[in-house]
MARZATI-588388 format. One record per residue (C-alpha): x negated, y negated, z negated. Coordinates in Angstrom, 1 decimal. Layout:
<guros>
+--------+--------+--------+
:     c1 :     c2 :     c3 :
+--------+--------+--------+
:      X :      Y :      Z :
...
+--------+--------+--------+
</guros>
This chain:
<guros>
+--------+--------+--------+
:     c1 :     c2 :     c3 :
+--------+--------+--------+
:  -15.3 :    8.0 :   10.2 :
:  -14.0 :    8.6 :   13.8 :
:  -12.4 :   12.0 :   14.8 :
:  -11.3 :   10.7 :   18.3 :
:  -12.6 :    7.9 :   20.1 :
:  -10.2 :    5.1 :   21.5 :
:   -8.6 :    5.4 :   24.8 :
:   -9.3 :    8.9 :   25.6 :
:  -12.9 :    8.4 :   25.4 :
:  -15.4 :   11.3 :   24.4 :
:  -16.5 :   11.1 :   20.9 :
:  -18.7 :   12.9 :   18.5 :
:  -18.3 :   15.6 :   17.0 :
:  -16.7 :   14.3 :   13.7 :
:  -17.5 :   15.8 :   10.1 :
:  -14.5 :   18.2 :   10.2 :
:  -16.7 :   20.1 :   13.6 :
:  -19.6 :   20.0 :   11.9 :
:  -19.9 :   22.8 :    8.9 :
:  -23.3 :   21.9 :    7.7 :
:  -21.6 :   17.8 :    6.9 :
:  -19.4 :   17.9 :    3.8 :
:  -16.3 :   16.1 :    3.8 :
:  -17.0 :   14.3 :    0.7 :
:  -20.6 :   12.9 :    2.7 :
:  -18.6 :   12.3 :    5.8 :
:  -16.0 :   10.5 :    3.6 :
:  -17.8 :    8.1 :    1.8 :
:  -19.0 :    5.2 :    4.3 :
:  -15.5 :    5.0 :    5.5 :
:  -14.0 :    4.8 :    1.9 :
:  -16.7 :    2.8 :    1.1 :
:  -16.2 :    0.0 :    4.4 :
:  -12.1 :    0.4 :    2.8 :
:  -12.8 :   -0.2 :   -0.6 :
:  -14.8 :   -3.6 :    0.0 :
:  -12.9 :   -4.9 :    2.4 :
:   -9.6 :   -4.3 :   -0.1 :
:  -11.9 :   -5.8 :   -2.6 :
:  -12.2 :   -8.9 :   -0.4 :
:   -8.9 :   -9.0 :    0.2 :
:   -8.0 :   -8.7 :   -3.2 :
:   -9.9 :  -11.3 :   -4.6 :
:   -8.2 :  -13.3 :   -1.8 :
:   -4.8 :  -12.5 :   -3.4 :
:   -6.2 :  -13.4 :   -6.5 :
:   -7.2 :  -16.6 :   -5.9 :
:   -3.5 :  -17.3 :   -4.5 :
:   -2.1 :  -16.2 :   -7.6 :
:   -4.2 :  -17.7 :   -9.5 :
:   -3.7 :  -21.2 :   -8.1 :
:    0.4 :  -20.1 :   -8.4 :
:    0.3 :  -19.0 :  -11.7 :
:   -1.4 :  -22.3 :  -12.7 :
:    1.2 :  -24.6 :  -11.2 :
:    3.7 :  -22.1 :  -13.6 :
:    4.9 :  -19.6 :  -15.0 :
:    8.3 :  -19.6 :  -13.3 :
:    6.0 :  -21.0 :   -9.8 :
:    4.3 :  -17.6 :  -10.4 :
:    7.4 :  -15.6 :  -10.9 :
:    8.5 :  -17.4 :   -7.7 :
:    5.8 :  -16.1 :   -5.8 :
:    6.0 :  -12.4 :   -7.2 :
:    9.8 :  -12.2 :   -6.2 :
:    9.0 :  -13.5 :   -2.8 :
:    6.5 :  -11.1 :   -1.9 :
:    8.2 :   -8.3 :   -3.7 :
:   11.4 :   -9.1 :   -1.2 :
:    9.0 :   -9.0 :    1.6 :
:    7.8 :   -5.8 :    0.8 :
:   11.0 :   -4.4 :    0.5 :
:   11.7 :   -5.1 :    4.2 :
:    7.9 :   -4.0 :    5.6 :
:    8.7 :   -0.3 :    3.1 :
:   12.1 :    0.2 :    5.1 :
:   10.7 :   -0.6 :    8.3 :
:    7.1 :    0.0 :    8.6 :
:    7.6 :    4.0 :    8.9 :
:    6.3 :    3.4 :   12.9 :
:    2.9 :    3.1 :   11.9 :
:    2.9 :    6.3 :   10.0 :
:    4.5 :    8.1 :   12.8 :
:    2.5 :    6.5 :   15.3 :
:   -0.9 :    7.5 :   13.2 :
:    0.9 :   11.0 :   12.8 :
:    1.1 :   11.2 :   16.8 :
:   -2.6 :   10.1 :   17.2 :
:   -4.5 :   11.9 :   14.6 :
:   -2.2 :   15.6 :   14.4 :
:   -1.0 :   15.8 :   18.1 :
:   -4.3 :   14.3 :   19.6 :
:   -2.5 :   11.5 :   21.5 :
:   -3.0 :    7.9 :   22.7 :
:    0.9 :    6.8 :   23.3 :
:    0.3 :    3.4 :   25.1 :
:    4.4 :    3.5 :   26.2 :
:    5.2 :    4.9 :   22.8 :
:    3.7 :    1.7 :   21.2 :
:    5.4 :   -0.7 :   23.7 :
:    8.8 :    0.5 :   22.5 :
:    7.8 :    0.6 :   18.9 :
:    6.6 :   -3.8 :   19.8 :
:   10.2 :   -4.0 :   21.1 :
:   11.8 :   -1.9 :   18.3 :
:   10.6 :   -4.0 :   15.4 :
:   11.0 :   -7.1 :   16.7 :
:   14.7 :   -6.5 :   17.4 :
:   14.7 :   -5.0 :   13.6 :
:   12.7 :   -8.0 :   12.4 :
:   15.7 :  -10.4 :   13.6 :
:   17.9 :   -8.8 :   12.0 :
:   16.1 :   -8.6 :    8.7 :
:   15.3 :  -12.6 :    9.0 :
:   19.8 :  -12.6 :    8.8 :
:   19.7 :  -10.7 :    6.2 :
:   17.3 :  -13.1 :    4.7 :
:   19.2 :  -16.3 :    5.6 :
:   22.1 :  -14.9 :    3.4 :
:   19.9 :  -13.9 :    0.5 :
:   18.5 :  -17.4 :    0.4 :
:   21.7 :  -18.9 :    0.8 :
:   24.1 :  -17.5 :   -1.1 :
:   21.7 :  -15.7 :   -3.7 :
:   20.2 :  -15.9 :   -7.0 :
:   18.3 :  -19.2 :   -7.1 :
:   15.2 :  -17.9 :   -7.7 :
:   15.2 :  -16.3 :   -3.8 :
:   16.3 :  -19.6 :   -2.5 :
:   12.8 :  -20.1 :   -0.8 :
:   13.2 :  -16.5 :    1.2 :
:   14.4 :  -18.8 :    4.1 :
:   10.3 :  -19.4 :    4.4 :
:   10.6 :  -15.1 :    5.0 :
:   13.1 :  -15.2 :    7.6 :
:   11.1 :  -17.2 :   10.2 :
:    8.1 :  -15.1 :   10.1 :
:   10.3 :  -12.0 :   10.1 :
:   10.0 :  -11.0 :   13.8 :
:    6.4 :  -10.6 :   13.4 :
:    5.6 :   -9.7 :   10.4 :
:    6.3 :   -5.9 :   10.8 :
:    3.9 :   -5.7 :   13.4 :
:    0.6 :   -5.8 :   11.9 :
:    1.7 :   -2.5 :    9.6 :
:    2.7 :   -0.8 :   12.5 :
:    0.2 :   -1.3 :   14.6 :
:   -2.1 :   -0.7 :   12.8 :
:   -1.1 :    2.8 :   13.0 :
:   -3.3 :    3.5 :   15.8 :
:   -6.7 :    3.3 :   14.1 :
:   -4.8 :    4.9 :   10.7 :
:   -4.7 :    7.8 :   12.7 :
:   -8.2 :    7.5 :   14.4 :
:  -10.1 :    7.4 :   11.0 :
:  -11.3 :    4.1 :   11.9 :
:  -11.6 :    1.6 :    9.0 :
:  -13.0 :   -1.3 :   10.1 :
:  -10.3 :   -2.3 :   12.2 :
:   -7.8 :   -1.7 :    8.9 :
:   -9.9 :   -3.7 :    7.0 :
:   -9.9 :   -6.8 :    9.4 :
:   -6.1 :   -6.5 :    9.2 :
:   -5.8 :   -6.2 :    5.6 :
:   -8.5 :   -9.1 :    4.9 :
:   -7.2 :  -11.9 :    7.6 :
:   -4.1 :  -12.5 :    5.6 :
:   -5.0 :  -13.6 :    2.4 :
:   -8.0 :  -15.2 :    4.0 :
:   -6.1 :  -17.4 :    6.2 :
:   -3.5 :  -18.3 :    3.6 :
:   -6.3 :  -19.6 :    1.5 :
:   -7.5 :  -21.8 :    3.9 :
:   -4.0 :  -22.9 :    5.3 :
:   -3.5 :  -23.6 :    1.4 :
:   -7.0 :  -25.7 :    1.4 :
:   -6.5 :  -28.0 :    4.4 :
:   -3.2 :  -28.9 :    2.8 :
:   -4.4 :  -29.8 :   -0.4 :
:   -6.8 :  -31.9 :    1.4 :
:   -3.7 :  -33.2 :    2.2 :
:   -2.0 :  -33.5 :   -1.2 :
:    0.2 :  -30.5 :   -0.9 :
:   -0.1 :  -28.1 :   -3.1 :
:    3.4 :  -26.9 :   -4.4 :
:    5.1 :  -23.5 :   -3.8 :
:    6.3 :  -24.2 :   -1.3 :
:    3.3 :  -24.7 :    0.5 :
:    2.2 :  -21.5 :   -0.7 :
:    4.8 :  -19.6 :    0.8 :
:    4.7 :  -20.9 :    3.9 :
:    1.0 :  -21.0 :    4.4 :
:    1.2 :  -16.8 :    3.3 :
:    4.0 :  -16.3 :    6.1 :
:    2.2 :  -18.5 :    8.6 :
:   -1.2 :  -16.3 :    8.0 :
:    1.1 :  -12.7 :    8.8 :
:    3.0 :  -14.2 :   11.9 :
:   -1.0 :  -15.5 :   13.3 :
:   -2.2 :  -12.0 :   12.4 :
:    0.7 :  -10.6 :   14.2 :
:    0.4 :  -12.9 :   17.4 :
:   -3.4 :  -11.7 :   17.3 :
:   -2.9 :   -7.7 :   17.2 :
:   -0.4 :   -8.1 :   20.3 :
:   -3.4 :   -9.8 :   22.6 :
:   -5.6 :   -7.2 :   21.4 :
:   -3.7 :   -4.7 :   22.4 :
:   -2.2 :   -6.0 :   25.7 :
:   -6.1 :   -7.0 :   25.8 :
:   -7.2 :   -3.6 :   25.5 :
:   -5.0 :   -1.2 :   27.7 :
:   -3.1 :    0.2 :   24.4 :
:    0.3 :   -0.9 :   25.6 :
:    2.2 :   -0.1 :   28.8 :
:    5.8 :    0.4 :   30.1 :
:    7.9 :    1.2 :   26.9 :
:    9.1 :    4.2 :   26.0 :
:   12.2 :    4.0 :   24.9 :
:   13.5 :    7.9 :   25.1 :
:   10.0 :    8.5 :   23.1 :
:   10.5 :    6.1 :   20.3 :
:   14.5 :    7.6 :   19.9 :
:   12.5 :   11.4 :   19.2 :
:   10.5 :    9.9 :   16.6 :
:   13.6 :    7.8 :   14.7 :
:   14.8 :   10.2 :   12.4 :
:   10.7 :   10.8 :   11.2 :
:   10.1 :    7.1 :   11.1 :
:   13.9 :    6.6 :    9.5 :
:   12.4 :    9.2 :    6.6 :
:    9.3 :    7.5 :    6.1 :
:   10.9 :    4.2 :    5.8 :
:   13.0 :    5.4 :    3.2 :
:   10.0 :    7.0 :    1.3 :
:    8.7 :    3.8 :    1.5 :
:   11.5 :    1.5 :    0.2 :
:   12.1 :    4.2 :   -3.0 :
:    8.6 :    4.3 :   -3.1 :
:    8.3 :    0.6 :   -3.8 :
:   11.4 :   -0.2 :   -5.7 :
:    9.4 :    2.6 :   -8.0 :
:    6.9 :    0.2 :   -9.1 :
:    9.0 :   -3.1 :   -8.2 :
:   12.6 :   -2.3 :  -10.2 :
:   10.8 :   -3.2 :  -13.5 :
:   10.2 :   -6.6 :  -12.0 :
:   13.6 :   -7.2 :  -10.7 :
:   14.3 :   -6.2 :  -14.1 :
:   12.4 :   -8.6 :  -15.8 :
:   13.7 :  -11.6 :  -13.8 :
:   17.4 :  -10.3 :  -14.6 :
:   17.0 :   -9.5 :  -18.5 :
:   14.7 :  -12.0 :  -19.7 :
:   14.1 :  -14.8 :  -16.4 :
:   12.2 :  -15.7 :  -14.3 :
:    9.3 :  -17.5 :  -16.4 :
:    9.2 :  -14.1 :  -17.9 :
:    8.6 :  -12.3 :  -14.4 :
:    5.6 :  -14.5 :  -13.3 :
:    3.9 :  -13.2 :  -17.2 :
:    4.9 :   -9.6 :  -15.8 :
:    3.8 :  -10.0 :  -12.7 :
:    0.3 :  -10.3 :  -13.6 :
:    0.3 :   -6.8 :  -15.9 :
:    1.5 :   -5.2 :  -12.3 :
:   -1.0 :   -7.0 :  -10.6 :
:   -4.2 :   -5.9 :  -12.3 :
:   -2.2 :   -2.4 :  -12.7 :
:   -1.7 :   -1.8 :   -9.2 :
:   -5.6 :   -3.2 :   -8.1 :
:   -6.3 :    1.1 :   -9.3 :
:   -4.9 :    1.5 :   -6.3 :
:   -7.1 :    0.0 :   -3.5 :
:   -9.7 :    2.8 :   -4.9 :
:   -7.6 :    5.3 :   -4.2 :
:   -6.0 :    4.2 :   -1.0 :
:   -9.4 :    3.4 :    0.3 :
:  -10.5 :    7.0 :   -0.1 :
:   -6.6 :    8.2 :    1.0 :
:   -7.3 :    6.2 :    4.0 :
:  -10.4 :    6.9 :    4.8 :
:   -9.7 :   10.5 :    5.8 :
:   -5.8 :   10.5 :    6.5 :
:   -6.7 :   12.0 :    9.9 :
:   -8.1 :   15.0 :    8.6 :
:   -5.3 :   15.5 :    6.1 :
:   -3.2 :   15.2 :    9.4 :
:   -5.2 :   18.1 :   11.1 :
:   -3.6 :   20.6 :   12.3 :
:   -5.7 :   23.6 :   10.3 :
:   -3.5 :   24.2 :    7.3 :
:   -6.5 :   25.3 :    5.4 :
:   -8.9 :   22.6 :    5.9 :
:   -6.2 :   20.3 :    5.6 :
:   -4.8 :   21.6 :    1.9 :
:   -8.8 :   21.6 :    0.6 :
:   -9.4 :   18.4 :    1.9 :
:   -6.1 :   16.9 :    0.0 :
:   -7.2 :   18.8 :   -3.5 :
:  -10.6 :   17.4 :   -2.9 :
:   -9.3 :   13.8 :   -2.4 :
:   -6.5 :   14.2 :   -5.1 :
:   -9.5 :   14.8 :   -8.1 :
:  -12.2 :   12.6 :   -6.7 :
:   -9.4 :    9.6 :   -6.7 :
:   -9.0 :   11.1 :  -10.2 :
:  -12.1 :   10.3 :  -11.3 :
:  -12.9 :    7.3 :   -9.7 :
:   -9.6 :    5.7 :  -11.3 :
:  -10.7 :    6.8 :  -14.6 :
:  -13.8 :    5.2 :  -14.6 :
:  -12.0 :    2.2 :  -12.9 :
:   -9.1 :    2.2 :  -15.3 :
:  -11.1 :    1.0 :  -18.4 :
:  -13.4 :   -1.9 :  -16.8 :
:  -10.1 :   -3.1 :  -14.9 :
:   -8.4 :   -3.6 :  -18.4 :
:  -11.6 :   -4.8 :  -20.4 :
:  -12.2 :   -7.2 :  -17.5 :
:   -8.6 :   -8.4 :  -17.9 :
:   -8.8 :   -9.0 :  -21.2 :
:  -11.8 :  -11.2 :  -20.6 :
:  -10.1 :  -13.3 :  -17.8 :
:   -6.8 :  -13.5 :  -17.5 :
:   -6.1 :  -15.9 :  -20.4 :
:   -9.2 :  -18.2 :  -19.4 :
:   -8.6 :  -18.2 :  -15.7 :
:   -4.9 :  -18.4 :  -15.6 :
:   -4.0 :  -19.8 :  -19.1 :
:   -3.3 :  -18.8 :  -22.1 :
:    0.9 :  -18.4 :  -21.3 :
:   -0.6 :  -15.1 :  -19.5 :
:   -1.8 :  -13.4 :  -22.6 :
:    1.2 :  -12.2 :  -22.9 :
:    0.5 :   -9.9 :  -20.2 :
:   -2.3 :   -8.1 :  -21.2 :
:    0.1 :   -5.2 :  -23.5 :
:    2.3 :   -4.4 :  -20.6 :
:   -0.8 :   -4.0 :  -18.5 :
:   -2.6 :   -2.0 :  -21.1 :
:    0.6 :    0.4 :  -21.2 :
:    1.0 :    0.4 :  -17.3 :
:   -2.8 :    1.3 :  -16.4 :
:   -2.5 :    5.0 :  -17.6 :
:    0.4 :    5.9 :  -15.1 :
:   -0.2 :    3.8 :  -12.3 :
:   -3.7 :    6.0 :  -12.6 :
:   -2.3 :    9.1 :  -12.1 :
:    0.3 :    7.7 :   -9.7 :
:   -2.7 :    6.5 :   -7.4 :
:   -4.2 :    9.4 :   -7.4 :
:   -1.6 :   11.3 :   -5.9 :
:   -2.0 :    9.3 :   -3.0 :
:   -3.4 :   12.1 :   -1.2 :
:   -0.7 :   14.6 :   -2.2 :
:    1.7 :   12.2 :   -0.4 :
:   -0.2 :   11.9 :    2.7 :
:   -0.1 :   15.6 :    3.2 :
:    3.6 :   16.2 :    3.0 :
:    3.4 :   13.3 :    6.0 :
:    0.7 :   13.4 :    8.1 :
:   -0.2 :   17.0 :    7.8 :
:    3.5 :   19.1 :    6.8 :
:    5.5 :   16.5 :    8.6 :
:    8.1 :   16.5 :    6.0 :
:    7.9 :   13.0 :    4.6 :
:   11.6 :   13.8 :    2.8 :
:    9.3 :   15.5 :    0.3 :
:    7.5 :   13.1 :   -1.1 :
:   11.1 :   10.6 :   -1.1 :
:   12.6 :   13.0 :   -3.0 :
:   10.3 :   12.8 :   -5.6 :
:    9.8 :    9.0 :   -5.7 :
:   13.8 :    8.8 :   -5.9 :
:   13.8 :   10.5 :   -9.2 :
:   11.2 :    8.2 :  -10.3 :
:   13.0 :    5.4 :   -9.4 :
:   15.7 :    7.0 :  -10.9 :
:   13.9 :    7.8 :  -14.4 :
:   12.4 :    4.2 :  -14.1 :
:   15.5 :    2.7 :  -14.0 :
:   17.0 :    4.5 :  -16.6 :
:   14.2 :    3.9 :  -19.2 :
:   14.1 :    0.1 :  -18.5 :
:   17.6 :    0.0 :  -18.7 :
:   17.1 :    1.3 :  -22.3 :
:   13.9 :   -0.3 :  -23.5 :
:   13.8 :   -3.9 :  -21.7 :
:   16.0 :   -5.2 :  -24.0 :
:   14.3 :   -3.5 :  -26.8 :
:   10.7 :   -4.4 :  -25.9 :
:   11.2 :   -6.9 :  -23.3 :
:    7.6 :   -6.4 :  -20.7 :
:    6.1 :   -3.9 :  -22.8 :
:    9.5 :   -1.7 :  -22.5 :
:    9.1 :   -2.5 :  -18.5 :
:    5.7 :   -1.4 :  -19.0 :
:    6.3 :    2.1 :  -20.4 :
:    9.2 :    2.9 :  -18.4 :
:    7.3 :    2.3 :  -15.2 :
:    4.5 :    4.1 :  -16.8 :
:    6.2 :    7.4 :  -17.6 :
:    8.3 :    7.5 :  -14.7 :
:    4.8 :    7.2 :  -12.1 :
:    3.9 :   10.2 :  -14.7 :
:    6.5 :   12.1 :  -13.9 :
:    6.7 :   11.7 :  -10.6 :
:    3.2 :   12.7 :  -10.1 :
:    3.7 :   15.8 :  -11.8 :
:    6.6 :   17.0 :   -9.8 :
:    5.0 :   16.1 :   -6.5 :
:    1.9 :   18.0 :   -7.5 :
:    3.9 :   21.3 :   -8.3 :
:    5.8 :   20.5 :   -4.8 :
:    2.5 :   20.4 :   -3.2 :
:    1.2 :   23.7 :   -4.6 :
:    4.7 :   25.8 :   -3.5 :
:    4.5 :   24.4 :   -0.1 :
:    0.8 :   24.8 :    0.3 :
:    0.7 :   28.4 :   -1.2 :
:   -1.9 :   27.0 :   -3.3 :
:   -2.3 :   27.7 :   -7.7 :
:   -1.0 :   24.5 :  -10.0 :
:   -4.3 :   24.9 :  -11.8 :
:   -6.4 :   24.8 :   -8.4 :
:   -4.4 :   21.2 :   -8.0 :
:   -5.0 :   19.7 :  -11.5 :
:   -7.6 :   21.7 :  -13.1 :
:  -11.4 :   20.6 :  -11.5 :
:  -13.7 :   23.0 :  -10.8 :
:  -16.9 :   23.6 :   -8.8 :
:  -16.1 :   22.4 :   -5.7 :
:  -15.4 :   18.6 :   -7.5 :
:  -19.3 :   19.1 :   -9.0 :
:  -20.7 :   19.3 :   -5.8 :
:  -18.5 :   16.7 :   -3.8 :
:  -19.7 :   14.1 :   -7.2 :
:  -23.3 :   15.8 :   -6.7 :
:  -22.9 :   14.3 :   -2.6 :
:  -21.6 :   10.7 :   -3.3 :
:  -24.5 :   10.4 :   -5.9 :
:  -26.8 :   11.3 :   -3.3 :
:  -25.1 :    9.7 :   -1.2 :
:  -25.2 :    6.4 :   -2.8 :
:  -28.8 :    7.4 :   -3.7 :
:  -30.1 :    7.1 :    0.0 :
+--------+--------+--------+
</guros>
C-alpha cells in the first residue's frame, strides 16, 4: 500500500481516495507482505537463539542482555525515523536535506553511545563485558531505523521488510561460514549480529545517495524537529524498559543462567507482536493523515482487528511452545514455559494497542501521550517485580509485566477516546463495522 509515490512521482489514487475500496481490503496485502517477511525474520532470530541457548543457559542470557542493551540505545535514539515518516506521510513531503542532517546527526550520536558502551563494558557488571562488540558497530547501527523512515511513512512495505529480514539473515550466515571454521562461541555470535547491522547500514546509505534521497544537509531543519524526535526517543526508551526491566530484573535477583530461561518466555511472548505491528505498519500513513475523522476510524478499526488476530494467535503461539521449546532448545528451558504462559495474555492486549500509539504520533503529533502512559507502566512494572520476583522468581517477572502492559493499555485507550472525542465503548466494545472489515479479509484471502 502506497499513498505517495517516491521522489515526487505521481501515484495512484490510494485506498483512502477511493470510497468504493475499504480500508480493511486495501490493508491486507501490505500487512500481509509485513507479517511474512517478520515471519522470516523471526525464524531467523530463532534459529540464532536457538544455537545460543544450546551452547547455555548463561550463553543465552548473554545474548538476551546484549541485545536488550542495544535496544535501549536504538529506543532513545531512533525517534528520527518516526519524525521523518511523520514529515512524509502527514505533511506530504520528500525532505532529501532533512535526511542528510538526520545521516550526520546519528552518527555523531552513535559515537557517543559506542563511549558510553566502552565504560559499560569495562567497568560494568560482567555479564555486559562483551558490549565492547556494540560499541564498534554503534555509528551505524542507528541508521537502518531511521532511515527507514522514509518508506514508514510512504506505506511501502517491501522495502521495511528487506530491512528487517537482511539482519538476522546475514548473521546466520556470517555465523555458518565460521563454524565451517570451528567458531562457534558467543562471541562469534555477537559479532557476526553486529557485523550484519553495520553491512545493512553501509547498504541503505548507497541506496540512498544512489537514489537522489539525500542532498545538502539541513541542519536548521533537523534542530525544528529535535524536541518531536527528543519525545519520541523517550517514548521509546520507557517504552522498552516496559517489557525489558523484568529481564534486568531477572539477571540482578536470581543471575544470569536464570535470565537466558526468561528470556525465552519474552521471546515467544513478544512474537504476538509482529501480527500486530505488521497490520500497525501497514497503514501508519493513513493513521498519519491529516483528516481527523478518517484517521480516528481507521485506528479503532486497526486496534480490534489486531485484537482478534492476537487472540487467535495467542493460543497456537503457546501450544506450539509447549511442543518445542524443551525438544529444540533443551529441556533446562522448560522452565520457561509458566512465565510465558502468564506473559501471553498482556503482551496481547499490549500489542494491540499498537495502533492507539501510532495515532497520538503520526496523526495528533503529541507522542508525550503515549510516554506518559508507558512511564507508569514502567513504573507499575517495576513496583510489582520488585515485590514478587523474589516471591515467584520468573513467574512473578511474568505477572508483573503482564498486568502492568494491562494497565497501560487501558489508560492509553481512555486517553485516546478524550482526545479523539470518540465513546470508551466505541474503542473496546466491537461492533458492526469489525463484522464487515473480518467479512473483507475472508474474502479477501478467499480470492
Amino acid at each position: 500500500m502506497q499513498d505517495r509515490a517516491p521522489d515526487g512521482a505521481a501515484s495512484p489514487p490510494s485506498a483512502q481516495d477511493r470510497p468504493d475500496e475499504r480500508p480493511a481490503d486495501s490493508a491486507v496485502r501490505g500487512t500481509l507482505i509485513n507479517l511474512a517477511t517478520r515471519i522470516a525474520g523471526v525464524a531467523a532470530v530463532l534459529a540464532i537463539t536457538a544455537v545460543t541457548a544450546r551452547i547455555s543457559t548463561q550463553a543465552q542470557g548473554t545474548f538476551a542482555l546484549f541485545t536488550s542493551v542495544e535496544g535501549v540505545m536504538l529506543a532513545l535514539l531512533s525517534g528520527f525515523g518516526i519524525a521523518l515518516a511523520r514529515r512524509v506521510s502527514h505533511h506530504g513531503e520528500q525532505p532529501r536535506e532533512w535526511v542528510s542532517a538526520m545521516v550526520w546527526a546519528c552518527l555523531a550520536l552513535g559515537a557517543g553511545a559506542a563511549a558510553l558502551l566502552a565504560v559499560l563494558s569495562a567497568w560494568g557488571p560482567p555479564a555486559y563485558r562483551w558490549v565492547w562488540l556494540l560499541a564498534l558497530g554503534a555509528p551505524l547501527l542507528l541508521l537502518p531505523a531511521n532511515l527507514a523512515g522514509w518508506w514508514l511513512g510512504q506505506g511501502r512495505m517491501a522495502p521495511m521488510a528487506r530491512v528487517s529480514l537482511v539482519p538476522p539473515c546475514l548473521t546466520l550466515l556470517l555465523l555458518l561460514a565460521l563454524w565451517a571454521l570451528g567458531r562457534g562461541g558467543v562471541p562469534e555470535v555477537l559479532a557476526s549480529w553486529v557485523t550484519a547491522k553495520v553491512l545493512l547500514a553501509l547498504a541503505l546509505l548507497w541506496v540512498f545517495w544512489r537514489t537522489a534521497r539525500l542532498a545538502r544537509p539541513d541542519f536548521a531543519a533537523l534542530r525544528a524537529d529535535v524536541p518531536f524526535v527528543a519525545t519520541i526517543g523517550l517514548t521509546n526508551l520507557i517504552g522498552l524498559l516496559n517489557y525489558r526491566v523484568g529481564l534486568f530484573m531477572v539477571e540482578r535477583l536470581l543471575g544470569l543462567s536464570a535470565t537466558g530461561v526468561y528470556s525465552i518466555a519474552v521471546v515467544v511472548a513478544e512474537l504476538l507482536w509482529f501480527v500486530s505491528g505488521s497490520l500497525t505498519q501497514a497503514v501508519y500513513g493513513r493513521i498519519g493523515t491529516p483528516d481527523a475523522a478518517r484517521a480516528v476510524q481507521t485506528t479503532v478499526r486497526v486496534l480490534q482487528l489486531s485484537v482478534v488476530a492476537l487472540a487467535v494467535t495467542a493460543p497456537l503461539l503457546g501450544l506450539l511452545a509447549v511442543a518445542v521449546v524443551p525438544r529444540v532448545l533443551g529441556p533446562a528451558y522448560a522452565d520457561s514455559l509458566a512465565p510465558m504462559a502468564v506473559l501471553l495474555p498482556g503482551a496481547l492486549l499490549f500489542g494491540g494497542a499498537s495502533a492507539l500509539s501510532a495515532w497520538f504520533t503520526n496523526h495528533a503529533g503529541r507522542p508525550q501521550v503515549p510516554a506518559q502512559v508507558a512511564a507508569l507502566s514502567l513504573g507499575l512494572n517495576a513496583l510489582l517485580g520488585a515485590l514478587l520476583v523474589p516471591r515467584w522468581g520468573m513467574t512473578g517477572a511474568a505477572l508483573a509485566a503482564s498486568l502492568a502492559y494491562t494497565a497501560s493499555v487501558g489508560l492509553l485507550a481512555w486517553r485516546f477516546a478524550l482526545h479523539a472525542g470518540v465513546p470508551l465503548a466505541r474503542v473496546l466494545l466491537p461492533g458492526a463495522q469489525l463484522r464487515i472489515d473480518l467479512r473483507s479479509l475472508l474474502r479477501w484471502r478467499g480470492r
